[in-house]
N, C-alpha and C positions, 0 to 999 in steps of 0.2 A: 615544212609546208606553211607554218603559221608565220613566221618569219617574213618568208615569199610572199605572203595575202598582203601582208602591211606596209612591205616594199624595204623590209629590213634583209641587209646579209645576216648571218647566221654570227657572224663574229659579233655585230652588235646586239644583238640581244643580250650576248650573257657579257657584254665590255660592262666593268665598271663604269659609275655617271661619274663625270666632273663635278665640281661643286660649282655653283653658277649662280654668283651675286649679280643683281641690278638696282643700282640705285633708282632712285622714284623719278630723277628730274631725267635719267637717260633711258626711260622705258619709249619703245612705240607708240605711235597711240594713233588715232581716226583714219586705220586702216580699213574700217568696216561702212559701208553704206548702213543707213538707218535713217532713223526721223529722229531730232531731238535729243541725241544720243553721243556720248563720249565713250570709245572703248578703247582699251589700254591693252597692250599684250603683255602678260607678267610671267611666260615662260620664254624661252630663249629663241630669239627668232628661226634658226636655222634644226633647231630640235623636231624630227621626224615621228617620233611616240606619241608626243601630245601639245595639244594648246589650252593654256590656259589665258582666259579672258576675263577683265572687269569693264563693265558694263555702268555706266554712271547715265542715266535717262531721264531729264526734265519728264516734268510734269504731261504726260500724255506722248511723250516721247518712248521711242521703242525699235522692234525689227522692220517696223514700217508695215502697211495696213496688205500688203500681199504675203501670200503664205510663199514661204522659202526651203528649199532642201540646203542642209551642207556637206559637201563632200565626204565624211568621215562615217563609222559606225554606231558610234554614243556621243552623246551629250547631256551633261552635268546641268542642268541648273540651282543653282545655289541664293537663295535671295540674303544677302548680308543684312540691307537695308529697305524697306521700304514694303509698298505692297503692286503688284503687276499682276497679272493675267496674262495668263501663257495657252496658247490656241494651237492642238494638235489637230493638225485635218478639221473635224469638226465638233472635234470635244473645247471645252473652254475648262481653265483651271485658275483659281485665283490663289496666288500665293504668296505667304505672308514672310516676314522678318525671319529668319530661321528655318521655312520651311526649302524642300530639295527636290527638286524632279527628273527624273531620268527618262528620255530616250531615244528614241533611232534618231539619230541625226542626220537620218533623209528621209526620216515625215515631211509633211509640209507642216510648217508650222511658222509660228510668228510670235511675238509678244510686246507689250503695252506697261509702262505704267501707269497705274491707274490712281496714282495721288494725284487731286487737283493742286496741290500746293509744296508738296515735297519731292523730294528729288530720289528716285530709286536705284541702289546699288547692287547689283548681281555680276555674282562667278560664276562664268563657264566654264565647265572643263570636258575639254573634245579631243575623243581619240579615235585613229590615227590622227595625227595632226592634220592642219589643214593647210595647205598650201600658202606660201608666204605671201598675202596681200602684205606687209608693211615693206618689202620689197621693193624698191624706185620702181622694178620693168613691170612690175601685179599694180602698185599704188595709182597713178594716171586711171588704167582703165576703169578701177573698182568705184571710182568718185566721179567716175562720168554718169552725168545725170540719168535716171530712169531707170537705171542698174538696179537689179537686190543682189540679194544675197546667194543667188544663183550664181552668178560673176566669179564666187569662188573656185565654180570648175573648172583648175587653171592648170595649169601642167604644173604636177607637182617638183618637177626636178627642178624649178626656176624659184 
C-alpha cells in the first residue's frame, strides 16, 4: 500500500540503487521559477523517491514573494550558507548557516534571502520526488512568466 501511495511497484522499493555520479558542469539547473535565484538539481533527473535541490539566491532573491505548494509530502530545508527566512502559511522562520527545517511540502510557503550583500546557499530535499521540470516538454511552461511554483503540478509520468 505504501509503495502504491508514492507511485512505486513493489519491485522497486526493495531494487537495489545504482550508483549515480554527476559531474558539476552536467548537472540541470533553472528548472525552477523564483526571483533572483539559481537552482541546480543534484539527484538524478528521472529518480521517482526523491529530489534533491541547491538553491544558490542573490541577495533578496528567493521562492518569489507568493506563498507556494509543492507537489510532494516533505521538504528538507537545509541552509549550507548564508541567512534566509522561510514563511509557512503565516509563521515566519529566520534560518541561519547550519540550521534545517522540515515540512509538509504543500504548506504554502515561500522563502527569501535575507543577506543584503551575500549570496545564500540552501539544500532541498523532497520526497516523493517531484515531477521532472528539468524535462524539455515541463521546462517551456515552468519559465513562462507569472508561473510559481504551483506549475509544478505536472503529470508525474512526463
Amino acid at each position: 500500500a505504501i509503495a502504491a501511495a508514492v507511485g512505486l511497484a513493489m519491485a522497486e522499493v526493495f531494487a537495489s540503487l545504482p550508483v549515480t555520479v554527476q559531474r558539476a558542469e552536467e548537472r540541470a539547473g533553472e528548472g525552477l521559477p523564483g526571483q533572483g535565484v539559481h537552482d541546480t538539481l543534484l539527484s538524478p533527473v528521472h529518480d521517482r523517491r526523491v529530489t534533491v535541490l541547491e538553491s544558490v539566491a542573490f541577495p533578496g532573491g528567493g521562492g518569489g514573494t507568493e506563498l507556494y505548494r509543492v507537489p510532494a509530502e516533505v521538504e528538507v530545508c537545509y541552509v549550507v550558507d548564508g541567512l534566509i527566512e522561510l514563511v509557512v502559511e503565516d509563521e515566519r522562520y529566520e534560518l541561519r548557516s547550519g540550521d534545517v527545517a522540515t515540512l509538509a511540502a504543500d504548506a504554502p510557503h515561500t522563502w527569501r534571502n535575507l543577506d543584503p550583500e551575500r549570496v545564500a546557499r540552501v539544500l532541498w530535499v523532497i520526497t516523493p520526488a517531484l515531477p521532472a521540470p528539468w524535462m524539455p516538454q515541463h521546462r517551456a511552461r515552468l519559465l513562462e512568466p507569472g508561473l510559481t511554483h504551483n506549475a509544478l503540478q505536472l503529470d508525474s509520468a512526463g
